[in-house]
N, C-alpha and C positions, 0 to 999 in steps of 0.2 A: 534143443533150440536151434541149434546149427544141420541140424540132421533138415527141421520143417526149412530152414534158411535155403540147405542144398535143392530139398527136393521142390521148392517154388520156382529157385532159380531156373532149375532144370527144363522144369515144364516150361518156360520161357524160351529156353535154347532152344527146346523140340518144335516151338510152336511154329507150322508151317514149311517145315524141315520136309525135304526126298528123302532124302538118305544121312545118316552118321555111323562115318567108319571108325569104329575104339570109342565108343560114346563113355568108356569106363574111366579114359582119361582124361576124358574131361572133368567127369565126378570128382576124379583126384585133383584136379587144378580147383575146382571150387570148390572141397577139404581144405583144403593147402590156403585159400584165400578166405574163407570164412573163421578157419580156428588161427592161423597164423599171421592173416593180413598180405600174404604173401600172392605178386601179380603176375599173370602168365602173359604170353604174346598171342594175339591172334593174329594171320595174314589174309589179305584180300589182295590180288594182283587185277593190273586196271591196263589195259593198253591203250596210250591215248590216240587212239585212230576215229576220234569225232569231240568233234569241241563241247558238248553238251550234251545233257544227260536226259534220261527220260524215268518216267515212275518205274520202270521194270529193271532201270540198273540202281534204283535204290533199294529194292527187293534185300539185295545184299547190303547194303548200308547200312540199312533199320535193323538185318541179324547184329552186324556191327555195335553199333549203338546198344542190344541189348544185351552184348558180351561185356561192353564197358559200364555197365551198373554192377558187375560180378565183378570185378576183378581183373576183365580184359584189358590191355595194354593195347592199341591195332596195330599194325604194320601195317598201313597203308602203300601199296608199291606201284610206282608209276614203270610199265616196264617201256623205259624208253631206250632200252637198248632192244628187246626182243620186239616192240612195234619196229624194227628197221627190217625184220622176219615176216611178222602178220603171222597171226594165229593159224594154223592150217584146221582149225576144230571144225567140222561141220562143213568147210568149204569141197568146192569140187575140181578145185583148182587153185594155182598158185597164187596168192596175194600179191598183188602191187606195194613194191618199198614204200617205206613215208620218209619226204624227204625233215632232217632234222632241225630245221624251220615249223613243219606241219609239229613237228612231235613234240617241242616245244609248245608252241602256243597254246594247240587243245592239251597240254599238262598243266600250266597255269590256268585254263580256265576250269580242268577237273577240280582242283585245291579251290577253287572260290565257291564253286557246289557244294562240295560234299562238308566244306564243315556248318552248313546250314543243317546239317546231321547230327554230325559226329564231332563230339567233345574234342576240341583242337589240345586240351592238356592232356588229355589221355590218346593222343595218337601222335605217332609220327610216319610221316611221309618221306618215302625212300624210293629213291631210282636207282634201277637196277643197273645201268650203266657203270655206275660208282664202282663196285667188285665183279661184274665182266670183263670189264673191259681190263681189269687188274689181272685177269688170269692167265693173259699172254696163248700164245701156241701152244706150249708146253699144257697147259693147266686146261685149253682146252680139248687136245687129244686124247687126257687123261678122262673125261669127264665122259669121251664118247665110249672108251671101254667100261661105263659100268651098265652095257643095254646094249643090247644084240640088236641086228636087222631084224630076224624072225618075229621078239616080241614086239617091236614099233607096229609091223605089219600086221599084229594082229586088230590093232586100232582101226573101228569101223570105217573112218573115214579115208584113212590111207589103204586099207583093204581093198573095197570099192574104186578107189583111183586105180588102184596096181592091175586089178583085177581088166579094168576098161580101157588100161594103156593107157591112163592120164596123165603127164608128166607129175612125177615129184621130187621137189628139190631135195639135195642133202640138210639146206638151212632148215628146212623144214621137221627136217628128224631133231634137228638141234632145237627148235622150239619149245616141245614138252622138258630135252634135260636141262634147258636153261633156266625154265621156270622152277622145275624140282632143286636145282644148284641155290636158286633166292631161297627156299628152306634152307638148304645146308645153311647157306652164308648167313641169315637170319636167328639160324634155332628155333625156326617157330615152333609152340605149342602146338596149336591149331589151324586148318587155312579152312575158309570156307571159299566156295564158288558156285559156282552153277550147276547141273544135273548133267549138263551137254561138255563139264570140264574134268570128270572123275579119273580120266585117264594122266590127264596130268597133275592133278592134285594127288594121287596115288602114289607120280613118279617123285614128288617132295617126302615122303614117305619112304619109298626103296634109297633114294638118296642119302636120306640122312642118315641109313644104316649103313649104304655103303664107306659113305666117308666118317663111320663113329662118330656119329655127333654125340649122341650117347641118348639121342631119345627119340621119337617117328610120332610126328605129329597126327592129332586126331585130324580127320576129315569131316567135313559138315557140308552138305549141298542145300539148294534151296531150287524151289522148282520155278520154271520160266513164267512169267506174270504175262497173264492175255491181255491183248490191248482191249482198244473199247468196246469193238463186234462181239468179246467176250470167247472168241474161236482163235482165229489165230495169237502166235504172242506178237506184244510190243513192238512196233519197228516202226521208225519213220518211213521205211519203205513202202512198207502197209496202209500209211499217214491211220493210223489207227492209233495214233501214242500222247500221251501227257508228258510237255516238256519239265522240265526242272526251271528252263525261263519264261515260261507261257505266261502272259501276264495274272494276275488275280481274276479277272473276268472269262479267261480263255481258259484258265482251270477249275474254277467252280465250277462251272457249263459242261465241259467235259465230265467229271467227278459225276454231277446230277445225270448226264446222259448214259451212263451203264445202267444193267439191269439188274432188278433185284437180288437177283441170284450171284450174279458177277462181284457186287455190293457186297458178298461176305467174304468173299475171297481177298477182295482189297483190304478190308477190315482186318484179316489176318495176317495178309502181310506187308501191310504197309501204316496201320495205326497202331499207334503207341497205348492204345486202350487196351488194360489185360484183358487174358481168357474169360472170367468171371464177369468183366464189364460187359463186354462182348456177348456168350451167352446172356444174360439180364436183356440185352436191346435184345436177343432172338428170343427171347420166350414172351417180350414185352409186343413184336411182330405176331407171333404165331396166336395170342393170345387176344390178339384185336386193339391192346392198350394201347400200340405205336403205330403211326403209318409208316411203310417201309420208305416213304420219299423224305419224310422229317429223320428218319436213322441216317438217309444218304444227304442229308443238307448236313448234320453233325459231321459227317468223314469229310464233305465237300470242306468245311468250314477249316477243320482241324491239318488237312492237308495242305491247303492254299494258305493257311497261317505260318506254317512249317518252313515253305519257300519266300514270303514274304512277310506283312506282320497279320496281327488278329485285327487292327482295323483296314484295312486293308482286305482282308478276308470279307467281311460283315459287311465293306461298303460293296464288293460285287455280290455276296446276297441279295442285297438291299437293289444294285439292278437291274440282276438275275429277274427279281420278283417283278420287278417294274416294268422291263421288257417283256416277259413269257405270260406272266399271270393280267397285266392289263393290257397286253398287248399296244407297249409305248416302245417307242425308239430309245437306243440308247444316248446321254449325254454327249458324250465325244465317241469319236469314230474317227479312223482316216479318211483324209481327204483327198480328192486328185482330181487334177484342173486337165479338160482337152479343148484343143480347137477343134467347133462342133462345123456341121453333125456329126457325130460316129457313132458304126453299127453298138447296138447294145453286147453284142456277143463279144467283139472286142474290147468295148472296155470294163466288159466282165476280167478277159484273161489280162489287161494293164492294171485291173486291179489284184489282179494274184488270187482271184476269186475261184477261178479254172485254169486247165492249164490245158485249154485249147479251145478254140472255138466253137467246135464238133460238141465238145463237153457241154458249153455253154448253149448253145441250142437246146440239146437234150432235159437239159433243166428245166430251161423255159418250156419246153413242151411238156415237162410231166407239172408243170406251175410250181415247182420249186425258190424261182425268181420274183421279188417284188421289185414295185420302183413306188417312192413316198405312199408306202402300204397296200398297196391295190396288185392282187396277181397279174403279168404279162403271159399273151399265149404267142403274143407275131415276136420270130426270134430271126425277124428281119428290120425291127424296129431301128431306127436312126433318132438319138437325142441330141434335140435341138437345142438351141440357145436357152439358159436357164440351169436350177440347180437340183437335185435329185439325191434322193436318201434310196440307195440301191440296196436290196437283201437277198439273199440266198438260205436257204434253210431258216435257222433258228439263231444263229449265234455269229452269221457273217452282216458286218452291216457295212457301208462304206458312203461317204456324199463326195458324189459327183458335180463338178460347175464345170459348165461348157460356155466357153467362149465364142 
């Protein structure tokens, strides 16, 4: 009975997984927790260098969440001492300090996200400042003899810089053994991260051997979640991304707007529906019984309940449908008053609509642009005196009054 316990759970852990290093010890932690009752730690390390979260850093949250139905414990760790570093992973250059105002604010607004997640009785939240900052000089010149220059350099990214004369700090080398040190100082079991963070999820690993901890935590990656285009990943950069604060209406819209294909990959790793429910909708697709836009209205629905409630969910269904399918304006919208006339291009970009003029033309000319439903082509239009329900695509709407 405990053997089908292990091996269900398991398939869960793997599900949507890159990589897992020692995946054996994990087996042994859910041994340990199914015959004994016995709980293990899991770690996720979080830098708070942006106040808000997007679907691709809950990627890692939802593994979280399904460590804590087995047995996990989280370590959730705010590294608010190494955000004073900045991650050097993947950059091409030195990061900008955060000053400890910044690193503050966006760590309380991490804590009010993420336990819309993650079981707040089954996790605890720790900065890592707490025991850095306890190690003094001494404790950390000891920490930099257990890692040589040569293997740091072998890290693609620091390679690459040395390689093209790009400066690299010393703080920077102290990055990855400071995150390996929150192992030590932790004990964690397990840490999961990212596919782009192996190298230093590895050095929590050499660490804990080096300072006997008496154990070297398993490793678990998870692979980086594409935003909407379905190509690139996730980034507000990109504006390709689903917030964690996007309203109820701005994330159904988004959710329905990926592609079928894209559609199963979210499914896997961002709904809480098992393997088995999951196949059932793909055999219930390929089979003809489901439409694939009614499998992606159930994710739409399940997801945007997750961050706010289930009516809430239902009511931007409800006018999802009423906007797209009878083609009605939405209820409420923002609103914003000018003294008229003014060019339409401009109070495209005062409505945050664009984010330039130039942009705003271009729309209008590919008829991207309504004004109280009727396409515009002259993207030298002046609105007059009067009130206007202005749209751009499918899901920006805004009423304009011009005084």
């Amino acid at each position: 009975m405990n053997e089908q316990k292990i091996n269900d759970a398991l398939r869960e852990i793997r599900r949507g997984t890159a990589e897992i290093i020692d995946e054996a010890r994990i087996v042994a932690l859910l041994k340990a927790y199914f015959e004994k009752g016995e709980t293990y730690t899991v770690k996720a390390g979080f830098d708070p260098t942006a106040p808000d979260l997007h679907l691709g850093h809950t990627v890692l949250l939802q593994k979280l969440a399904a460590f804590q139905q087995y047995g996990g414990h989280i370590q959730f760790l705010i590294g608010d001492f190494t955000a004073q570093i900045g991650d050097p992973t993947g950059k091409s250059e030195t990061r900008k300090k955060l000053l400890p105002a910044q690193i503050e604010a966006n760590a309380q607004s991490y804590k009010s996200q993420v336990f819309k997640i993650l079981d707040p009785q089954k996790t605890s939240v720790v900065f890592n400042a707490d025991w850095i900052n306890a190690l003094g000089a001494a404790g950390m010149l000891e920490l930099t003899t257990t890692f040589n220059v040569a293997r740091m350099l072998e890290r693609d990214d620091f390679d690459k810089r040395y390689k093209g004369g790009i400066s690299i700090s010393i703080s920077e080398f102290l990055y990855p053994l400071l995150q390996g040190y929150d192992s030590v100082h932790l004990k964690s079991d397990i840490e999961i991260g990212g596919t782009d963070q192996k190298f230093n999820l590895l050095m929590g690993r050499h660490l804990q051997r080096a300072y006997e901890v008496g154990k070297e935590q398993a490793v678990l990656m998870m692979p980086i979640l594409e935003g909407l285009d379905g190509v690139q990943k996730m980034s507000k950069s990109l504006g390709n991304y689903i917030a964690v604060a996007d309203t109820p209406s701005e994330m159904y819209g988004k959710i329905l707007s990926i592609s079928d294909v894209l559609m199963w990959r979210y499914y896997e790793l961002l709904s809480t529906q098992t393997l088995d429910q999951i196949e059932a909708l793909k055999a219930g697709v390929e089979n003809g019984s489901l439409h694939p836009k009614k499998v992606k209205e159930v994710l739409a629905i399940e997801i945007t309940a997750r961050f706010h409630t289930i009516e809430e969910a239902y009511a931007a269904a409800d006018e999802f449908q009423r906007v797209h399918a009878q083609s009605e304006i939405p209820l409420e919208m923002d609103e914003y008053t000018f003294t008229g006339p003014i060019w339409i291009a401009k109070a495209l970009v005062e409505c945050s609509f664009v984010s330039s003029t130039s942009q705003a033309r271009r729309d209008i000319k590919q008829g991207s642009v309504k004004i109280n439903q009727d396409k515009i082509d002259d993207d030298q239009l002046q609105l007059q005196t009067g009130e206007y329900v202005v749209q751009i695509g499918k899901r920006k709407f805004a009423r304009i009054k011009v005084s």
